[in-house]
C-alpha positions in Angstrom: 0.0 0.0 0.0 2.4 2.9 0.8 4.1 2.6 -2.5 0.9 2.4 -4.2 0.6 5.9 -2.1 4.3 7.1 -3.0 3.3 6.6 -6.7 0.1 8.4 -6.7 2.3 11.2 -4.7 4.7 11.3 -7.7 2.4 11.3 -10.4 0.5 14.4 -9.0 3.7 16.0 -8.6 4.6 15.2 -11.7 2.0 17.0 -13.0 2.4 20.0 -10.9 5.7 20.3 -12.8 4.0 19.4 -16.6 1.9 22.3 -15.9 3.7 24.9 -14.0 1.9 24.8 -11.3 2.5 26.1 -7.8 3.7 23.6 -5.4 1.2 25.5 -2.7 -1.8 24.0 -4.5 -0.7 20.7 -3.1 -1.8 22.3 0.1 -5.4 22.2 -0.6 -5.3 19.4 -2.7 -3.7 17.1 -0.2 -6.5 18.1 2.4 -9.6 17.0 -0.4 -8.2 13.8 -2.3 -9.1 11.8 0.8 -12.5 13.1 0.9 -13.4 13.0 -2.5 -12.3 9.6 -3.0 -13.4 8.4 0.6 -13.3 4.8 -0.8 -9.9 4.4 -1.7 -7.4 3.0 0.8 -4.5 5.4 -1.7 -6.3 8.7 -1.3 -7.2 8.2 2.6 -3.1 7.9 2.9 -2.4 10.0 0.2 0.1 12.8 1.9 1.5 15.8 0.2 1.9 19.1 1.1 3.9 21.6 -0.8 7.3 20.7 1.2 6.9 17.1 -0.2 6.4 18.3 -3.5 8.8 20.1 -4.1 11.4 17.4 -2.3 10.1 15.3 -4.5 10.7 17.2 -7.3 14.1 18.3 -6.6 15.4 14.6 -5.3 13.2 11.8 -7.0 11.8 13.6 -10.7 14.8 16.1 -11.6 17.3 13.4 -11.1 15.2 11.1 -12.7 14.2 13.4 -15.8 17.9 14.2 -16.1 18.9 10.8 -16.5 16.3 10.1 -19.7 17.4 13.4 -21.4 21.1 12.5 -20.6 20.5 9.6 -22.3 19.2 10.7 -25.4 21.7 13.2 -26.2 25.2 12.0 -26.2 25.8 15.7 -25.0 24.8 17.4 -21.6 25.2 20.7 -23.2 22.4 20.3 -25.4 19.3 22.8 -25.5 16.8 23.7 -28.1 14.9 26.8 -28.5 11.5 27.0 -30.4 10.2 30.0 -31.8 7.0 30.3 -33.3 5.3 33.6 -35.1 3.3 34.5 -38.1 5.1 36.8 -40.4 3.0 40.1 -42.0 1.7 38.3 -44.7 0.0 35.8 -42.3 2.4 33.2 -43.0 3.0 30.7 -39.7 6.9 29.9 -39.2 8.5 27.9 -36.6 11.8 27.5 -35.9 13.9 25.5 -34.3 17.2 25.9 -32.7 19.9 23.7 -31.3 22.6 23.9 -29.7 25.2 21.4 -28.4 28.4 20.9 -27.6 30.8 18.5 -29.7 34.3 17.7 -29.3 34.6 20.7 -27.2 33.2 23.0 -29.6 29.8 24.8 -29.7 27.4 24.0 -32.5 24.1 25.3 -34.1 21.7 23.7 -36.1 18.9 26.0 -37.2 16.1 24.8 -38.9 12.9 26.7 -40.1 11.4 24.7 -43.5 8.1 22.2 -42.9 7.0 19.9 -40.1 8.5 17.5 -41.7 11.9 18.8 -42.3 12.0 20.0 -38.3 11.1 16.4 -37.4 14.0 14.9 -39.1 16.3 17.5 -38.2 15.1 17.0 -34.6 15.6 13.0 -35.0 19.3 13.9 -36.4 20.6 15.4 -33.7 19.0 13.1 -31.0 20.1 10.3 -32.5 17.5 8.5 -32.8 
């Protein structure tokens, strides 16, 4: 049962993070799941406050998260940037940016053609 409950704690904070939301909502929240779901055994235990969110967030999810992305770059200096804006003439653009670091050396890939082209782009330099 209580890692039934440490897994339900994760997920909601999970999502907290997903969608920038203030750890202080976990205040309220914490006090209600119990009595909205009165029948589960999970939300009668469920326990998280603010404080516990964001520990979790900081020890158990960012190490976590850090890990997957690690993984799929073979860089830790990678970040991409994503602009999107329609030009005078109505037109939609997005563009995408990356930056990463190889053999010591900074590089950039910009791309800004179709979905298509971004996706492969994308795929490229991920290495997938």
């Amino acid at each position: 049962m209580k890692d039934k409950v440490k897994k339900a704690e994760l997920i909601m904070t999970a999502i907290l993070v997903e969608h920038n939301i203030p750890f202080r909502v976990m205040d309220h929240f914490s006090d209600i799941v119990g009595k909205c779901f009165h029948n589960s055994e999970i939300a009668k235990e469920f326990a998280c406050k603010r404080t516990k969110a964001a520990a979790l967030t900081y020890n158990a999810l960012q190490p976590a998260i850090y890990d997957e992305i690690s993984g799929v770059t073979s860089s830790p200096g990678c970040s991409i940037v994503i602009d999107e804006s329609t030009d005078i003439a109505s037109k939609k653009v997005l563009a995408i940016v990356i930056k990463y670091c190889f053999n010591f050396q900074v590089k950039t890939k910009l791309e800004d053609e179709t979905a298509l082209d971004l996706f492969e782009a994308l795929v490229e330099t991920l290495g997938y």
